[in-house]
N, C-alpha and C positions, 0 to 999 in steps of 0.2 A: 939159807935164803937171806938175802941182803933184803932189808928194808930203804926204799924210796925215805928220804928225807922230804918232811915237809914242804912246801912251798912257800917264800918267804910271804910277808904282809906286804899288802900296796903300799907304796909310797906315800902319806900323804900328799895334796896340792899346796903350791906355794900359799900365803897369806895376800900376796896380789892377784891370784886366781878366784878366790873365793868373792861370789856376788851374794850381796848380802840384798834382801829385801827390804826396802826402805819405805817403799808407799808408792801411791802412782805416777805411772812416767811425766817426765818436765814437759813431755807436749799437751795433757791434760789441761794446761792448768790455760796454755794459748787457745785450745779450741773453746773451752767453758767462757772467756772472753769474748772472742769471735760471737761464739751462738748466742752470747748474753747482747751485746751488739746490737746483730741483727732483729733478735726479739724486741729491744728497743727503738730500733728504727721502724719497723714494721706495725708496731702495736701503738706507738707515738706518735714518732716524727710524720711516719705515711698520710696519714688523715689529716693533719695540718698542712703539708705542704701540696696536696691534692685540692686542698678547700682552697688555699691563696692562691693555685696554679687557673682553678675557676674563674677568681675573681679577677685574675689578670686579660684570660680570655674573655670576659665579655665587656671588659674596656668600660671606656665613660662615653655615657649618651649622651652629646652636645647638643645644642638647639639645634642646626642643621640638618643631624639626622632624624629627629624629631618631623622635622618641617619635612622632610622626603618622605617620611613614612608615614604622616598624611596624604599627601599629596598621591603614593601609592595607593591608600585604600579607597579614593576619594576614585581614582579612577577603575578601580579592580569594581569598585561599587556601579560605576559610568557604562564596565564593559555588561556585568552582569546585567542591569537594564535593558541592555541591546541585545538579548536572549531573542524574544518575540518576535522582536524585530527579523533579528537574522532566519529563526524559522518560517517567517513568511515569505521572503526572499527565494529561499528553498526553494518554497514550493513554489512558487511563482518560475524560478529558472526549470525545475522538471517539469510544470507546464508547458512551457513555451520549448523543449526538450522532444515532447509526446506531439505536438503540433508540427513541429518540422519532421518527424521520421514518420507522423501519419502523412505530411503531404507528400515527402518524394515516393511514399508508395504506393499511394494513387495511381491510379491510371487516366491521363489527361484523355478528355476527348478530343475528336478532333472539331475543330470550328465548322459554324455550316459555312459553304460556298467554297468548299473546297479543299485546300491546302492542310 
């Protein structure tokens, strides 16, 4: 009986083959930036440029507008006065309302002498 010779040994892999573990990947190092960044803008910058964006929207109150927003509640106060007013009005037009549809539905009589 003839005996199988062994099978040789693997090859090893070339010395340009082998990856050697160095630490973590060079993209690590761009995102921890990125998300440092953002935490910075967000946690910072956000609430300072939100407060100045306020103070830009409600502008500067010149005497003018001063003077119109008087002069608005002077009348807002003019109309509110004229409450009373108007509900007596009211009532006074649904009177005179109830007086015309009770007389066209009268029944006229007729005049004496005739016609």
């Amino acid at each position: 009986m003839i005996q199988d010779a062994p099978a040789p040994p693997p090859v090893p892999p070339e010395i340009s083959q082998i990856i050697v573990d160095t630490g973590p990947p060079a993209w690590i190092e761009t995102v921890a930036t990125l998300g440092l960044m953002v935490f910075i803008g967000v946690v910072l910058v956000y609430p300072i440029v939100r407060a100045w964006a306020r103070r830009l929207e409600r502008g500067v109150v010149t005497d003018d507008l001063m003077d119109e927003l008087v002069h608005l509640r002077e009348r807002v106060a003019e109309l509110e006065g004229q409450a009373p007013r108007m509900a007596e009005l009211e009532e006074r037009v649904d009177f005179t309302e109830r007086l015309l549809t009770e007389a066209r539905e009268t029944v006229r009589l007729p005049r004496e002498g005739g016609a």
